[in-house]
Structures are given as C-alpha cells and as structure tokens.
Backbone bond lengths (Angstrom), bond angles and torsions (degrees), N, CA, C in turn:
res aa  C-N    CA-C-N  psi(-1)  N-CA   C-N-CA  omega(-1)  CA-C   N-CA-C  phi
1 X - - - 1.456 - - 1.524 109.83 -
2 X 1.462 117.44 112.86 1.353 113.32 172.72 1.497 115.11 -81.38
3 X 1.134 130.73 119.86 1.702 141.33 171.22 1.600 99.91 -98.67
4 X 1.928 90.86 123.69 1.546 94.81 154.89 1.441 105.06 -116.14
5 X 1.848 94.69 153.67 1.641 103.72 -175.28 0.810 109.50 -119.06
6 X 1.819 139.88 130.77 1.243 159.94 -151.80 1.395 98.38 -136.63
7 X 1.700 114.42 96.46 1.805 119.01 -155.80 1.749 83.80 -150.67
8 X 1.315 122.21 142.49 1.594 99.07 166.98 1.705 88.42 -126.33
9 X 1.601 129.26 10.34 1.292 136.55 152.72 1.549 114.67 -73.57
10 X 1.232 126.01 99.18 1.687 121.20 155.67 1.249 123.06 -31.71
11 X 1.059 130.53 -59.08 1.217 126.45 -170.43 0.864 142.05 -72.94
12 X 2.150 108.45 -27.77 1.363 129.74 148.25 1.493 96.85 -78.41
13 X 0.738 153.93 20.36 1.750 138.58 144.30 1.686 101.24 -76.17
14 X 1.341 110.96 -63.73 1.032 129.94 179.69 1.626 125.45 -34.52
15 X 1.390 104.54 -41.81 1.560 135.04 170.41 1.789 116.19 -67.14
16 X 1.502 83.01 -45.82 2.013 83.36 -172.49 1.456 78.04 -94.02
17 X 1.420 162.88 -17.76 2.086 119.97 -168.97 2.008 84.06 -86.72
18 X 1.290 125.61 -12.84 1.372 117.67 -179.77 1.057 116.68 -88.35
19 X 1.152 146.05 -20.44 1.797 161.74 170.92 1.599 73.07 -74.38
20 X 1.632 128.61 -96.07 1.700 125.27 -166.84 1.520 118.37 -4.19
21 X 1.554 89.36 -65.39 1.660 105.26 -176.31 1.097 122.65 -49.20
22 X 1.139 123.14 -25.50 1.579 136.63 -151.66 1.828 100.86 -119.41
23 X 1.414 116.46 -32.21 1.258 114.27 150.79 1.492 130.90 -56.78
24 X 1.372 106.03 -57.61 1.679 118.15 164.72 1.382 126.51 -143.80
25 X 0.923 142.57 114.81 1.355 146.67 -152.25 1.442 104.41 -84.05
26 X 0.920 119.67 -35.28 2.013 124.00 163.29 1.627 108.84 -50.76
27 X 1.237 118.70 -44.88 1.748 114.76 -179.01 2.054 106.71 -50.04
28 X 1.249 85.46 136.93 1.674 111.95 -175.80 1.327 127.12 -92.03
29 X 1.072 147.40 76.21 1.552 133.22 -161.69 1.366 117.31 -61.05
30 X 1.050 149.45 97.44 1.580 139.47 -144.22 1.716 95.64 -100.65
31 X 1.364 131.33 -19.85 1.361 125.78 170.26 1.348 94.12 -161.11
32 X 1.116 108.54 -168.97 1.721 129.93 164.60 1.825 101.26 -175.89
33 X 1.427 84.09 128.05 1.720 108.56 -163.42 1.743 97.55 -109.61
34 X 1.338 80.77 158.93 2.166 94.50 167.59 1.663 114.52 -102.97
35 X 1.453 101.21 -51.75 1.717 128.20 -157.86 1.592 104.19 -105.97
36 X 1.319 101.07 159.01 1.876 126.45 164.56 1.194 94.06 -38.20
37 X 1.682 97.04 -80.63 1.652 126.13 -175.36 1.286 88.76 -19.63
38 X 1.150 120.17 -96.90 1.888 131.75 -123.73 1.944 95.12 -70.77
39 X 1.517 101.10 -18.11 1.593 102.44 170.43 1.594 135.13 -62.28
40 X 1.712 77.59 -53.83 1.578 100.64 160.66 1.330 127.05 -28.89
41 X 1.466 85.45 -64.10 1.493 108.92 -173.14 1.324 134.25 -51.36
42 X 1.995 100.28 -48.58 1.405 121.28 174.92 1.490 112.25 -78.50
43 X 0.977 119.54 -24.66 1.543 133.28 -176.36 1.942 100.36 -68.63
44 X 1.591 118.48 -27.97 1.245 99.35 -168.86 1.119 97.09 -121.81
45 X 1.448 120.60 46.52 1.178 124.48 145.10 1.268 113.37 -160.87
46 X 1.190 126.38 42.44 1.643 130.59 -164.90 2.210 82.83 -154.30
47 X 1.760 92.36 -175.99 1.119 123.62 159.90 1.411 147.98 168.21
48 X 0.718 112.77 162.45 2.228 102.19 -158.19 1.315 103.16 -158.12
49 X 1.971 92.29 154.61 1.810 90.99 -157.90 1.381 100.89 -87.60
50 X 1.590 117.92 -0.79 1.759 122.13 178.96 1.390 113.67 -154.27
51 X 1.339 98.92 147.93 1.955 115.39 179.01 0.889 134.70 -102.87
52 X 1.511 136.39 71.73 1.618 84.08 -176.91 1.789 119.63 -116.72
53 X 1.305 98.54 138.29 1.056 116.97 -152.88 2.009 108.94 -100.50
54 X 1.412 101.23 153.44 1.441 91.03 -169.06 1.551 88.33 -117.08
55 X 1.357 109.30 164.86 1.678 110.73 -169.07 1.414 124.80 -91.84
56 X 1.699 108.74 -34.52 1.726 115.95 144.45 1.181 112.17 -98.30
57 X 1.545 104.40 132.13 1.198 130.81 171.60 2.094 122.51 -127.30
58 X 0.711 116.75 166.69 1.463 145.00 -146.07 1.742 83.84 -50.14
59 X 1.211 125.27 -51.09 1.450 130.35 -153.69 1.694 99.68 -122.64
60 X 1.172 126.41 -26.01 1.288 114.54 177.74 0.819 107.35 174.34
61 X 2.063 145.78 177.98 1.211 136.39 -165.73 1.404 100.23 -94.54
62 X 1.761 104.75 152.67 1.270 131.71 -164.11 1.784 107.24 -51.66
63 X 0.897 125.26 -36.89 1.555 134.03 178.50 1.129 122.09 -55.65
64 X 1.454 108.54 -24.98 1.645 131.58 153.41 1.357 121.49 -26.21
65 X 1.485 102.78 -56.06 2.078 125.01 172.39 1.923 83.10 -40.66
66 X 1.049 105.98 -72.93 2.052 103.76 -141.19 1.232 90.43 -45.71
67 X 1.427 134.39 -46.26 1.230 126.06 -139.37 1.603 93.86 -72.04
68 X 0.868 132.99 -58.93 1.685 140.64 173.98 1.779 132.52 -71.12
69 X 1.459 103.52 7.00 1.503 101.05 179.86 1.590 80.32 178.37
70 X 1.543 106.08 140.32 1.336 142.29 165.75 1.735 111.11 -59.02
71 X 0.920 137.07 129.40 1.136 133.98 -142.75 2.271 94.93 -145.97
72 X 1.116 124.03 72.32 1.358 104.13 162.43 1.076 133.99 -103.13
73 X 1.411 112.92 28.48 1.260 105.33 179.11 1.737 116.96 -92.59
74 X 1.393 134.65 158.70 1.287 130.14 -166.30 1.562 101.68 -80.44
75 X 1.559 100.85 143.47 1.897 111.67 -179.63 1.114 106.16 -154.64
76 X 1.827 79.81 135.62 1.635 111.04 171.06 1.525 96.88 -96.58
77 X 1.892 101.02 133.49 1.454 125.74 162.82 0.986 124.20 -66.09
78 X 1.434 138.24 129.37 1.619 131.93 178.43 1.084 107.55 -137.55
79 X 1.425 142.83 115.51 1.485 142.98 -129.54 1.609 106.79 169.23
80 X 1.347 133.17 123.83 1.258 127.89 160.11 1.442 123.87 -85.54
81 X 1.703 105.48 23.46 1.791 102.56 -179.55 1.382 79.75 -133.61
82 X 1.443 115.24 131.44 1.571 140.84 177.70 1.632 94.27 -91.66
83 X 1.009 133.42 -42.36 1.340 122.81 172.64 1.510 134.51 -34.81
84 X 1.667 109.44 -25.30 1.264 120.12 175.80 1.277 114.37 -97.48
85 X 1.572 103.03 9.65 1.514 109.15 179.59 1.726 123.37 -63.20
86 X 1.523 124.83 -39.08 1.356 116.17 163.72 1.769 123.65 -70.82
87 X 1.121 116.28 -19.96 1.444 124.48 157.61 1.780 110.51 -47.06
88 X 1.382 88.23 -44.94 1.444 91.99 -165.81 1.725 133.60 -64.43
89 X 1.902 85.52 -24.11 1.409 114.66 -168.72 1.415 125.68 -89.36
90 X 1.633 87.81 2.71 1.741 109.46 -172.64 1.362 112.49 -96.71
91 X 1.453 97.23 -10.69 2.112 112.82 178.71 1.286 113.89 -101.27
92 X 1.336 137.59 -141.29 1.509 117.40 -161.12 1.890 81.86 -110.16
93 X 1.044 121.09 68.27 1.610 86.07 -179.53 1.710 115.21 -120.00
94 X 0.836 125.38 136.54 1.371 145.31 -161.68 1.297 110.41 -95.67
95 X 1.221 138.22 -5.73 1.684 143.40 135.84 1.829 87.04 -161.94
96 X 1.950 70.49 178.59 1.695 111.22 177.83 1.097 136.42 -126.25
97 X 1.373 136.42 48.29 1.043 160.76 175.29 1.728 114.69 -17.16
98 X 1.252 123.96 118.44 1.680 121.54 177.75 1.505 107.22 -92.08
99 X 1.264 132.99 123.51 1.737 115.70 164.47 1.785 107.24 -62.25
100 X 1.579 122.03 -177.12 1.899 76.48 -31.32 1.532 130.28 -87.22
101 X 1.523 116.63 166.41 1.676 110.29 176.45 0.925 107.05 -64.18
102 X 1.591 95.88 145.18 0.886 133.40 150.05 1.654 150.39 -84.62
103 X 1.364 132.61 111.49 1.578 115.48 -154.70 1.163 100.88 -54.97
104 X 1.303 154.30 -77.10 1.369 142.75 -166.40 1.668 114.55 -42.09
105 X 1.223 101.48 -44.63 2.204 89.66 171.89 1.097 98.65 -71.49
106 X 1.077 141.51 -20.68 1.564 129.22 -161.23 1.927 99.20 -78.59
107 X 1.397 96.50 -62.50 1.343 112.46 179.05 1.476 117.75 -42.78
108 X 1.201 120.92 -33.29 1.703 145.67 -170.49 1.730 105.04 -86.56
109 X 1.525 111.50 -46.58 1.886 108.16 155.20 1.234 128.44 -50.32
110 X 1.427 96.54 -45.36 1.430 92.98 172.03 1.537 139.81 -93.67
111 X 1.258 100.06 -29.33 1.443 100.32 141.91 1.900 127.16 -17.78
112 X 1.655 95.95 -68.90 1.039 118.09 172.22 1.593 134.64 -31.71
113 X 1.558 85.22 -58.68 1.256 105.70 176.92 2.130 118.70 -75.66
114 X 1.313 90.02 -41.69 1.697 104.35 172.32 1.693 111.39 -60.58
115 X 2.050 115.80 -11.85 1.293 104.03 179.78 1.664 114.90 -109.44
116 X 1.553 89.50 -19.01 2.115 106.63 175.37 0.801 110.82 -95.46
117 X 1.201 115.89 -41.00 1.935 109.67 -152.57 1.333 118.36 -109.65
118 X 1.222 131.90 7.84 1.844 142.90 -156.48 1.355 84.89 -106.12
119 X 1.447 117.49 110.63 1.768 124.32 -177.25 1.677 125.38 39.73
120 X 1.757 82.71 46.98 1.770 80.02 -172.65 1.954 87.46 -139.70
121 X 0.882 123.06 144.37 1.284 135.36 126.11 1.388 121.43 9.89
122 X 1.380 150.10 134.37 1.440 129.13 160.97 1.501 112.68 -80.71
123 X 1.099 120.54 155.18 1.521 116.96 -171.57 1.556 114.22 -118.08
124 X 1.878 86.10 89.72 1.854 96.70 -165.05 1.635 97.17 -75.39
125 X 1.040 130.25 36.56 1.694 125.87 163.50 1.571 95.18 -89.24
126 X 1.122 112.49 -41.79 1.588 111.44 -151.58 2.151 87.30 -85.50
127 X 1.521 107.97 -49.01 1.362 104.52 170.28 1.697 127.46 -38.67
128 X 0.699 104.03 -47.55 1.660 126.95 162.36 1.606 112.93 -47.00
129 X 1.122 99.73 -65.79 1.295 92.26 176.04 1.722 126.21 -62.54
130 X 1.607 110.30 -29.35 0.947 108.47 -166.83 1.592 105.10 -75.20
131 X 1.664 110.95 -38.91 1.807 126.77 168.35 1.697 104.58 -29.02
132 X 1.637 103.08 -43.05 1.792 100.24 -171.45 1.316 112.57 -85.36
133 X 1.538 117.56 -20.08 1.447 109.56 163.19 1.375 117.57 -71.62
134 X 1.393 128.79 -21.24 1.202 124.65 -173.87 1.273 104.37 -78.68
135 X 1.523 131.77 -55.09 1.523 142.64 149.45 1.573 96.42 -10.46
136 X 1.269 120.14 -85.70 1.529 130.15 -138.89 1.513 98.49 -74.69
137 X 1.614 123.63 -1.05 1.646 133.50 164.79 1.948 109.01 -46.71
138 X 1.306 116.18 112.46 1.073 127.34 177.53 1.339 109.18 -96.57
139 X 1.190 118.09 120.20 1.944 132.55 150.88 1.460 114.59 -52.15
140 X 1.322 131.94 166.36 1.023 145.92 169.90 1.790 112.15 -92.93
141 X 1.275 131.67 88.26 1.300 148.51 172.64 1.838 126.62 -36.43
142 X 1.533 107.81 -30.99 1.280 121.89 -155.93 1.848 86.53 -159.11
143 X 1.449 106.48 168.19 1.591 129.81 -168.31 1.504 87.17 -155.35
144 X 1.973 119.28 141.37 1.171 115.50 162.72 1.796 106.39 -90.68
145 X 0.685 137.09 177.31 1.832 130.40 -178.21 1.759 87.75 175.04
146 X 1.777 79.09 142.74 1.534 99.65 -178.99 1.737 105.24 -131.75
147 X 1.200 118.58 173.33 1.543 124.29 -174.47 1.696 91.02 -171.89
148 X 1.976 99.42 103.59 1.348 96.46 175.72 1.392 120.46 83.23
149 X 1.487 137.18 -128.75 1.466 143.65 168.76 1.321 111.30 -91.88
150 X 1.449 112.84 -19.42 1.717 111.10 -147.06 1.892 86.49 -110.26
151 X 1.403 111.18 120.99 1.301 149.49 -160.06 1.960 85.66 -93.26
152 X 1.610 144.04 166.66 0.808 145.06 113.06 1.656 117.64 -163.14
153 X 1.210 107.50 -175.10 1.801 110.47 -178.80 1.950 110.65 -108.65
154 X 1.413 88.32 139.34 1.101 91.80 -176.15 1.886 103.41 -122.11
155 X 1.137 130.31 141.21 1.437 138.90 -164.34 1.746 105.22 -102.76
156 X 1.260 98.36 149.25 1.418 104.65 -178.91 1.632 113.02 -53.35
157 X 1.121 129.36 -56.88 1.299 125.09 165.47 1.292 147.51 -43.04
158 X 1.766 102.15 -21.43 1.423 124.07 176.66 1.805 94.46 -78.74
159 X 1.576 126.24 -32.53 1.475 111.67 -143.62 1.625 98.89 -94.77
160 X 1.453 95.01 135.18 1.917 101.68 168.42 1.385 112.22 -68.73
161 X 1.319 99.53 -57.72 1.755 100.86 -167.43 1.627 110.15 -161.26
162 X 0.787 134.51 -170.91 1.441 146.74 -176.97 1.751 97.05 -142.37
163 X 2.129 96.67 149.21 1.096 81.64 179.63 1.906 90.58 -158.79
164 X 1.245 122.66 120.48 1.277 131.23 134.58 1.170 149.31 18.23
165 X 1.419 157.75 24.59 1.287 135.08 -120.03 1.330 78.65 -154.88
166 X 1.652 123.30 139.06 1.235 132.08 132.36 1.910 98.31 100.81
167 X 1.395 95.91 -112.24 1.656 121.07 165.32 1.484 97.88 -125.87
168 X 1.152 140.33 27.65 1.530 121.99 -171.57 1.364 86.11 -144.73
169 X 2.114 98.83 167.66 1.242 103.42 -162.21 1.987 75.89 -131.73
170 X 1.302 119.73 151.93 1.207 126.58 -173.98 1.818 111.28 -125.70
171 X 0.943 120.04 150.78 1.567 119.86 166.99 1.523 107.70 -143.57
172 X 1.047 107.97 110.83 1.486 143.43 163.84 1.998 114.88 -71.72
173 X 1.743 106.95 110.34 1.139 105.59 -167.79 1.417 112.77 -92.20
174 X 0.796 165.92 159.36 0.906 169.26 -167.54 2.302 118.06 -53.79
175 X 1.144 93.26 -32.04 1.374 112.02 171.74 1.100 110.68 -83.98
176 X 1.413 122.49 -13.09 1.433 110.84 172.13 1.245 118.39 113.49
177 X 1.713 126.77 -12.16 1.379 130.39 169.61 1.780 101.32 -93.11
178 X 1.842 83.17 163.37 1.762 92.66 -152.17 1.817 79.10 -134.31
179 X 1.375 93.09 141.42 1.908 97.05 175.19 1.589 82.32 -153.98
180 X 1.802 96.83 159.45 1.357 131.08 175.49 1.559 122.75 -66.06
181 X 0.902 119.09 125.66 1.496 123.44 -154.43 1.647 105.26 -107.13
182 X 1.395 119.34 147.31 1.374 92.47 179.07 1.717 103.50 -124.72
183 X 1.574 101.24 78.58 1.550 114.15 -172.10 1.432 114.69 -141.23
184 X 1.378 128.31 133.80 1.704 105.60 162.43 2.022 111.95 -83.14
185 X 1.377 102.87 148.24 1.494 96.68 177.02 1.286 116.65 -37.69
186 X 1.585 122.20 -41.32 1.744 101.02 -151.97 2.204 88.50 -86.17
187 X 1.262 93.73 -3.31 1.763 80.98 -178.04 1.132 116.59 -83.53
188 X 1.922 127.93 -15.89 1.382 136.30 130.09 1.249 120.31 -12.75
189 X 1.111 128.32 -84.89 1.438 145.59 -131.30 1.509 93.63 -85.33
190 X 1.440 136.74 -34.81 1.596 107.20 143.44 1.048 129.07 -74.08
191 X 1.347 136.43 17.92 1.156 120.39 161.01 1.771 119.94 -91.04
192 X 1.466 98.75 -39.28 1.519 112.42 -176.38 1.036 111.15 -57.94
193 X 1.710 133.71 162.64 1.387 147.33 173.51 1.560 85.26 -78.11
194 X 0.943 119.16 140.01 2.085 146.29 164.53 1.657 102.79 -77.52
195 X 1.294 105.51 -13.77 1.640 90.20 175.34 1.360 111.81 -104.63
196 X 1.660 118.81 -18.87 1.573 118.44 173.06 1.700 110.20 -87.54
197 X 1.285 118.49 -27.40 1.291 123.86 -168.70 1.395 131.16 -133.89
198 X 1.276 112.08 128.14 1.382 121.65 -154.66 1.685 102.33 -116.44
199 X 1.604 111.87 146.93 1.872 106.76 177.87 1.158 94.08 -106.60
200 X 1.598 130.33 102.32 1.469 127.47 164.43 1.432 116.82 -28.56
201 X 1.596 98.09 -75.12 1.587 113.38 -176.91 1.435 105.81 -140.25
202 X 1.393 102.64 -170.88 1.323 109.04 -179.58 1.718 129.90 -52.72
203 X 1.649 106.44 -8.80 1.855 121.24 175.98 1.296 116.98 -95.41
204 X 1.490 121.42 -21.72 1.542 135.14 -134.91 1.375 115.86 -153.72
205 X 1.237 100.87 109.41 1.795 109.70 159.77 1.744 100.99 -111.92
206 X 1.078 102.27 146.46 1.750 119.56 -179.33 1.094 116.11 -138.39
207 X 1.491 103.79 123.29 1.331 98.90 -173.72 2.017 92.91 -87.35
208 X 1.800 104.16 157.76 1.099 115.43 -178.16 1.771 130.24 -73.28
209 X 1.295 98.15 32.00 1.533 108.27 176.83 1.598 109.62 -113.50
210 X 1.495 89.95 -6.88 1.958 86.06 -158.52 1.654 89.44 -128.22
211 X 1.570 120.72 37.33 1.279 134.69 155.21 1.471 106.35 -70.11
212 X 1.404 139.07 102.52 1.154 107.67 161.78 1.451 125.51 -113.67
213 X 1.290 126.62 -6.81 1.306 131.25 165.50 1.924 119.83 -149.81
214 X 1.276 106.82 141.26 1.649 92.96 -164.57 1.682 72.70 -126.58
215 X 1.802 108.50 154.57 1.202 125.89 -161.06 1.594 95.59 -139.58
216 X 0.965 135.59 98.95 1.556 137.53 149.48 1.390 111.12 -23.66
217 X 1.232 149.49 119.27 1.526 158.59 157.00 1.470 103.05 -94.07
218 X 1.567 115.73 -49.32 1.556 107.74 -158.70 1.479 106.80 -149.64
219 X 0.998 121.68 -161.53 1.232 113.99 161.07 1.266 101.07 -97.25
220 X 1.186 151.99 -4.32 1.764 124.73 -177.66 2.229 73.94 -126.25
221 X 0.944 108.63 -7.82 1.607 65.82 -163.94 2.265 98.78 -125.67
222 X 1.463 92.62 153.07 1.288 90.02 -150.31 2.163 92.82 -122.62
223 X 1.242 111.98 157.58 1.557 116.57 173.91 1.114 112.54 -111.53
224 X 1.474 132.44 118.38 1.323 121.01 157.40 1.520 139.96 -92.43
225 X 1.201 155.64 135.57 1.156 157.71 177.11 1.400 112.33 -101.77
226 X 1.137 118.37 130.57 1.981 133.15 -150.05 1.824 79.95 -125.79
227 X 1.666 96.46 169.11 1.014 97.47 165.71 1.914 81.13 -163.01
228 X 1.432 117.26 151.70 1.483 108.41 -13.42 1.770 116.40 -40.98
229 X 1.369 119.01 160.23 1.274 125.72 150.42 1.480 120.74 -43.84
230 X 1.897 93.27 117.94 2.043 99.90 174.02 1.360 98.27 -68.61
231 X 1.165 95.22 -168.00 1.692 129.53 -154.89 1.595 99.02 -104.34
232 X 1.362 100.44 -11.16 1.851 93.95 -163.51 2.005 89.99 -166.10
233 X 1.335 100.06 146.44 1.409 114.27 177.81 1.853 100.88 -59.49
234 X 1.359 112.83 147.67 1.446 129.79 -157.55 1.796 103.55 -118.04
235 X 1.202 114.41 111.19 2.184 88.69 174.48 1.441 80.47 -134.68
236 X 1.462 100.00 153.30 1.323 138.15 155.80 1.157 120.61 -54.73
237 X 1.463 126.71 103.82 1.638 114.97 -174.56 1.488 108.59 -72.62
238 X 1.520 112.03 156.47 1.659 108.65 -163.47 1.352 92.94 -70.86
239 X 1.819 140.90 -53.62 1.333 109.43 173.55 1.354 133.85 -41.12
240 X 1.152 128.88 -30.82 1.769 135.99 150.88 1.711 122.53 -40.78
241 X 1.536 92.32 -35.88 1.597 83.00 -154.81 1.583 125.68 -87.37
242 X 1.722 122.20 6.99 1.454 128.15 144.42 1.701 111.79 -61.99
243 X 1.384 108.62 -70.46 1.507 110.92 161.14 1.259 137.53 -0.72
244 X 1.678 109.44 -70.80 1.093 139.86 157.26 1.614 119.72 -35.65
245 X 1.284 109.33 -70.11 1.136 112.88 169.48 1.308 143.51 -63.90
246 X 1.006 117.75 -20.33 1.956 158.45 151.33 1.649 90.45 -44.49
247 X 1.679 119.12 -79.90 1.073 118.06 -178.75 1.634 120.80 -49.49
248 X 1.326 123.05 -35.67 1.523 87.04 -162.02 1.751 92.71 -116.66
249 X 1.325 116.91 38.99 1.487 146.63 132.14 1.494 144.03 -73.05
250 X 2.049 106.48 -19.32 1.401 102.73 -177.05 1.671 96.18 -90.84
C-alpha cells in the first residue's frame, strides 16, 4: 500500500510514517508534502491508494487541493480542529483523525479503509450518516459557577472568556464578574462551539465577542486585549498563532 502524507509539521509527519511502520511494515510512503502547491503538483502526476491529509498546511488550507485538481483517491483527515470535520466529510475521506494520533485510531482508519475502500467505491451512505452525526454534535449552552455560597447559571452569551490560574479554572461574564468554575481548560474546549471560542494559550479560551484589540509583537507571536480587561497581559503562543488567525477569519 503506497501512503501519501500531506503534513507541513515534521514531526507529526515524522510521528504518523512511525505509528504506520509499527502498524505494518509493508505500507510505502510514496511522498510526504508541506503545501497546496507541491500537492497539486504531485497529485497530477503521481498517485496513491491513501492520504492522509492535514487541514492547515504550509500555504493554505488543505481543501485548497479540490478546488484545482480532481482528487479520487480515499483520505484520512489529520487535524487538531474538529470543527473542519463536516467540510471534511464532503471529500473522499474515509476517517478523521484528531492529533495527536493515536496508534489504536490510527490502526481502526485503516482497518477501515483496507475493508471499504481497497478497489471499491466510497460508500457515501455511511458518509452521510456520519455528516448528520457531526450536525447533530451539541455544545454546552449554560456553565453552573459559584462565588462563595451563592450557586448560579451562566449562558453562553453572557461568558467573555475562561481563565486558568493557579489550580482553579475561572469564567469571566461579560459584565465583568468572575466565579469559580468547576472545569479544567482542555475539558472546555470539547464542550464549546470552535466557531465562538478560541484557547489563546495555555490560561485562556475567549470567546470571540470579548476580542478587543490584537497587537503584533513579532512575527510568530501576537498580544491580545479581552474585555472585560484580564488580570494579566494575554499572547498567542506561536504554535497558536496561524490557528488563531484562520479562526477569527472564517
């Protein structure tokens, strides 16, 4: 089986042909790409019986390929934003992989793919269905938060941001009061909609209403200003900061 990999991260390239190897030692890497471009390119004159493809890439997002070259070969998604997951399900792809992989999901795609897709057709019945599970994906609407004795609910629309500090996790409403949360950040970020809320860094998810000024520092590294006003200056870690910008662009 020749696999091409469409990664513009080394190291996660590096990670999935070594997870491969260790799955089956017969699998072939026939390239490994960074860019659209260099996809484009190899794609119209190359070919392979699997993809997997990551959704930002070096020059622009992966969806880029369809628009400019016909694409049938079957692909696995590899992406740390689940949000682009029904986009994803509309192209030939045969799973969706979150970083980072994992050997058992990895092993379970391909599986997948070694029992549908090896001289067969893709089987958009089962695609379909999966499009309506992604649809029928529910957010979390409301947060309980307390301050002191007094217990109450706070609604997605009321909240600025969430924030990190210490051992405690905080949510900041929009008016400016702050109560104790009983969540860790990364156990947030499946709950939240990916299109209202963003995790700066390792303290901070924000939702995109209570952006109020972004400050260039560097080229990879960026400042944000919240409002209400945090407690402490906010930056964008440079792995964040394509991401970042992607988000409050769609």
């Amino acid at each position: 089986m020749n696999i091409l990999i469409i990664e513009d991260e080394r190291l996660a390239r590096e990670s999935l042909v070594q997870l491969l190897h260790q799955i089956d030692s017969n699998i072939q890497i026939a390239a490994q790409l960074e860019s659209v471009e260099k996809s484009v390119n190899w794609l119209s004159k190359n070919k392979a019986d699997l993809i997997f493809l990551d959704i930002h890439l070096a020059d622009d997002v992966s969806f880029k390929i369809f628009e400019q070259i016909e694409v049938k070969t079957p692909i696995i998604f590899t992406t740390a934003y689940d949000q682009y997951a029904l986009q994803a399900f509309k192209v030939n792809s045969v799973d969706y992989l979150l970083k980072p992989i994992e050997e058992e999901e990895l092993r379970t795609a391909l599986d997948k793919f070694k029992q549908n897709y090896i001289a067969a057709n893709l089987d958009y019945t089962k695609l379909a269905t999966t499009i309506e599970e992604v649809k029928q994906k529910l957010y979390q609407e409301r947060f309980l938060v307390s301050r002191g004795d007094k217990i109450m609910s706070a609604t997605i629309d009321q909240i600025a941001y969430f924030e990190g500090e210490d051992r405690y996790v905080y949510l900041t409403k929009k008016d400016g009061s702050r109560f104790i949360l009983d969540y860790k950040l990364s156990g947030l970020e499946d709950l939240l909609n990916p299109k209202l809320f963003f995790r700066l860094n390792r303290s901070f998810i924000t939702h995109f209403d209570s952006i109020d000024r972004i400050i260039t520092l560097s080229k990879s590294r960026l400042k944000v200003e919240l409002k209400p006003k945090a407690r402490r200056d906010i930056y964008v870690s440079a792995a964040n900061n394509r991401a970042f910008k992607m988000w409050l662009n769609q």
